[in-house]
ChimeraX commands (.cxc) that place a marker at each C-alpha (Angstrom):
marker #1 position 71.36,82.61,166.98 radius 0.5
marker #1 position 70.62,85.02,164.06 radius 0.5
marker #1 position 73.03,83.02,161.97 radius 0.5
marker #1 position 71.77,79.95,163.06 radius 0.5
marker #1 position 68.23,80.74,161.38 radius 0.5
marker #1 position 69.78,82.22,158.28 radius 0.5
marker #1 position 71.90,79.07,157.90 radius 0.5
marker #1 position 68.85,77.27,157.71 radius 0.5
marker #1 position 66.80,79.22,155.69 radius 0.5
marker #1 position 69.39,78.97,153.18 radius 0.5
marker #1 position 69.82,75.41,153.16 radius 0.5
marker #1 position 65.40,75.18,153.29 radius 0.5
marker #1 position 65.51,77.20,150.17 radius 0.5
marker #1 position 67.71,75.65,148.38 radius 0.5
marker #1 position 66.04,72.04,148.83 radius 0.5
marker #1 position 63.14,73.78,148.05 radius 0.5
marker #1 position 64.83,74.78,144.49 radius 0.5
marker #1 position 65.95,71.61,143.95 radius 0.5
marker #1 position 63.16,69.76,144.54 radius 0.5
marker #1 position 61.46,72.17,142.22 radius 0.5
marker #1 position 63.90,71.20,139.63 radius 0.5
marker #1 position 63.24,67.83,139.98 radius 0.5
marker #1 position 59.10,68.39,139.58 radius 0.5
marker #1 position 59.68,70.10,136.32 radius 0.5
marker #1 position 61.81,67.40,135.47 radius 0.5
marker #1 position 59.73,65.08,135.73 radius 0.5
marker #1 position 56.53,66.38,134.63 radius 0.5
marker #1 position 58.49,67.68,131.21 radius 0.5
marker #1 position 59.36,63.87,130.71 radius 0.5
marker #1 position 63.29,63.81,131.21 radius 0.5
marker #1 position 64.51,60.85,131.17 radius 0.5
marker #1 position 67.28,60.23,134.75 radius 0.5
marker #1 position 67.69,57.94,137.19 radius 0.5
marker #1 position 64.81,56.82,139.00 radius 0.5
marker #1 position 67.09,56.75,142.58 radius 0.5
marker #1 position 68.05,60.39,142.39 radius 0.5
marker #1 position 64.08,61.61,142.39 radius 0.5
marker #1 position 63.11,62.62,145.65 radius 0.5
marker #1 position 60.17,61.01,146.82 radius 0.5
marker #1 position 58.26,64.81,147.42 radius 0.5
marker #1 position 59.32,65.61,144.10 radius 0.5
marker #1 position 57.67,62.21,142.65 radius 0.5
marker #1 position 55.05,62.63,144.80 radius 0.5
marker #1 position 54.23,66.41,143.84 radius 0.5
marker #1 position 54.81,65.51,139.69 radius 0.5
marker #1 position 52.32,62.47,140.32 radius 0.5
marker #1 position 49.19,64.92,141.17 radius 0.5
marker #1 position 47.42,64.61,137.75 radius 0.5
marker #1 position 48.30,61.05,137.58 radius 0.5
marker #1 position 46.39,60.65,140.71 radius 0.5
marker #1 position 43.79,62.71,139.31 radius 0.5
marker #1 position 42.98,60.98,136.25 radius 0.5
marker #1 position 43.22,58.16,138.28 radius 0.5
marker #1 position 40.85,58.54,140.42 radius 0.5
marker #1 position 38.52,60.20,137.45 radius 0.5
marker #1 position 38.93,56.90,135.98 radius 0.5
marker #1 position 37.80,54.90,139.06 radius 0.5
marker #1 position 34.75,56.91,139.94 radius 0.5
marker #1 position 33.18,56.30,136.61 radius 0.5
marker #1 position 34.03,52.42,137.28 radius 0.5
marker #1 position 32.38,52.54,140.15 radius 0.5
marker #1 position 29.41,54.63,138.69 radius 0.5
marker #1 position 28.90,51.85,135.96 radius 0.5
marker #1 position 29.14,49.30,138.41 radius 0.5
marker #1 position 25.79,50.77,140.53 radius 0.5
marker #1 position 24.37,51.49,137.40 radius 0.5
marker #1 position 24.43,54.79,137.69 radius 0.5
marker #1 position 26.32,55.70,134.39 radius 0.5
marker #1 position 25.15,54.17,130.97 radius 0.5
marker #1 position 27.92,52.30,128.64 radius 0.5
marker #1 position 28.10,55.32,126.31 radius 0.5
marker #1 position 28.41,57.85,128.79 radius 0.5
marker #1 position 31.06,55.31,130.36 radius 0.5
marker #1 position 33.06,55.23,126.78 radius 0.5
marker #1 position 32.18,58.70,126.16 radius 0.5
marker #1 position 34.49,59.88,129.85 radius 0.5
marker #1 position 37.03,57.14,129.14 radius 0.5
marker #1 position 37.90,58.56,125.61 radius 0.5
marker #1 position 38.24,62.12,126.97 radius 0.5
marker #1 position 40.35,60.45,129.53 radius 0.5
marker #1 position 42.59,59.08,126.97 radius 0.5
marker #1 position 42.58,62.14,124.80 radius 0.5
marker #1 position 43.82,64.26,127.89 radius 0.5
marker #1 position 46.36,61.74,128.59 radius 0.5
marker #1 position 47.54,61.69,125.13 radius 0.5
marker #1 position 47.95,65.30,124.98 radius 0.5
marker #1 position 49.81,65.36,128.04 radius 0.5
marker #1 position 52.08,62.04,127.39 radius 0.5
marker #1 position 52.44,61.64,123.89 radius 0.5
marker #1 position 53.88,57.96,123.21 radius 0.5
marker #1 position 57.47,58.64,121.56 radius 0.5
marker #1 position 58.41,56.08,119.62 radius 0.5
marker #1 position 62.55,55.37,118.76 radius 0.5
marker #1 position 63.77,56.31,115.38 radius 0.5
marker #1 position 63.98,53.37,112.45 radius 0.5
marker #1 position 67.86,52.79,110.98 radius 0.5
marker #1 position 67.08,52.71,107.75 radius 0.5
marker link #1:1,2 radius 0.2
marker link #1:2,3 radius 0.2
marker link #1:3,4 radius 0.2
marker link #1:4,5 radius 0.2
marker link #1:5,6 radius 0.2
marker link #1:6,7 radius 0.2
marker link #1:7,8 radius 0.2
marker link #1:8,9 radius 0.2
marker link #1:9,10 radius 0.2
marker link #1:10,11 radius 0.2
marker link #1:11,12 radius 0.2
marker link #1:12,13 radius 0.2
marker link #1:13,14 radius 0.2
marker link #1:14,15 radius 0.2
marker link #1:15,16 radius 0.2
marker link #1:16,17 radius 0.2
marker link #1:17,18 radius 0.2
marker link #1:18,19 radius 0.2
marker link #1:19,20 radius 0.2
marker link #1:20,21 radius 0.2
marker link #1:21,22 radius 0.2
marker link #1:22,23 radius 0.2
marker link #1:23,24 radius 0.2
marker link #1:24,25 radius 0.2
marker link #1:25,26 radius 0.2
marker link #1:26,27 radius 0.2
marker link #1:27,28 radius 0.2
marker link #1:28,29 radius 0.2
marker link #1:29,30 radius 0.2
marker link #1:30,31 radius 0.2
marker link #1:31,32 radius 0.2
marker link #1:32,33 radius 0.2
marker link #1:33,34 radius 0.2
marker link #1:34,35 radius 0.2
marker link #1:35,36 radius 0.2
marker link #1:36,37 radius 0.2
marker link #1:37,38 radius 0.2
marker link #1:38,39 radius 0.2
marker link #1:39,40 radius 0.2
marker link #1:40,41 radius 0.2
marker link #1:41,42 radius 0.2
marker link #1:42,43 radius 0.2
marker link #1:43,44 radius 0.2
marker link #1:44,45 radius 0.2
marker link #1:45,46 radius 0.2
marker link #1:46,47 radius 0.2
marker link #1:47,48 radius 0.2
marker link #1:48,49 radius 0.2
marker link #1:49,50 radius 0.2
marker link #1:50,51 radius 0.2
marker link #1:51,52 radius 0.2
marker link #1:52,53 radius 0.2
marker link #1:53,54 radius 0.2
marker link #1:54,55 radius 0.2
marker link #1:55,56 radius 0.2
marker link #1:56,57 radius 0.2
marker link #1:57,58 radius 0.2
marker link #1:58,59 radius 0.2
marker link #1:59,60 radius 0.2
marker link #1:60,61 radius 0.2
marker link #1:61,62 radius 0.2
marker link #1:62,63 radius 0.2
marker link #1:63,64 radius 0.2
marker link #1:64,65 radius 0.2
marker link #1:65,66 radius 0.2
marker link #1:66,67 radius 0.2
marker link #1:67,68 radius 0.2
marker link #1:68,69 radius 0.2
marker link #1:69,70 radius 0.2
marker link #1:70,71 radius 0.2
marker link #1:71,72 radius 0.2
marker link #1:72,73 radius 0.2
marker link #1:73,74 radius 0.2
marker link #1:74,75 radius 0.2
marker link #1:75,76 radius 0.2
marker link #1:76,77 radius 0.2
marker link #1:77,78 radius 0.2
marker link #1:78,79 radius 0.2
marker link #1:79,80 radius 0.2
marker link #1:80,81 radius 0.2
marker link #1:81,82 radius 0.2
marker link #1:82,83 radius 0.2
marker link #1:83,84 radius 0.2
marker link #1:84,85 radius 0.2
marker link #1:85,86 radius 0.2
marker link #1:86,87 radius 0.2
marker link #1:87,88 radius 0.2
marker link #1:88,89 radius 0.2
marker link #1:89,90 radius 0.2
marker link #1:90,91 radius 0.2
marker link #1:91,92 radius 0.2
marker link #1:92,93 radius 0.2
marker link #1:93,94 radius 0.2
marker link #1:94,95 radius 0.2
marker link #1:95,96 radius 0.2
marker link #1:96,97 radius 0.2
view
């Protein structure tokens, strides 16, 4: 029984490791195979996406009731933007010159 639970432990922490791996992966912008991503591993990576997104949405709605002016509407959606272009800079593919 004893080795029955370490057995499984082992094989626990190791998926646990790897799907570590894969969050760092991702978040640090690696470029793989979309197939070989976990789904918990997407789904954990994803968190400040979902974040941001939903940042994003509650000011929509807020300048939909009128509860949030235009500038103070621009004003969130450029720091937005500015966080998102810290955190995903666009990389753009060397010219052949």
């Amino acid at each position: 029984m004893v080795a029955v639970m370490l057995v499984a432990t082992v094989i626990v922490a190791v998926y646990v490791a790897l799907i570590a791996m894969h969050v760092l992966a991702i978040r640090g912008g690696a470029a793989a195979n979309e197939r070989y991503r976990p789904r918990i591993a997407r789904w954990l990576a994803g968190h400040d996406e979902r974040r941001r997104g939903r940042a994003e949405r509650d000011a929509v709605h807020r300048l939909a009731a009128g509860t949030l002016d235009r500038a103070s509407y621009r004003s969130a959606m450029a720091a937005l933007a500015a966080q998102d272009a810290v955190e995903h800079p666009i990389e753009l593919p060397k010219t052949k010159m």
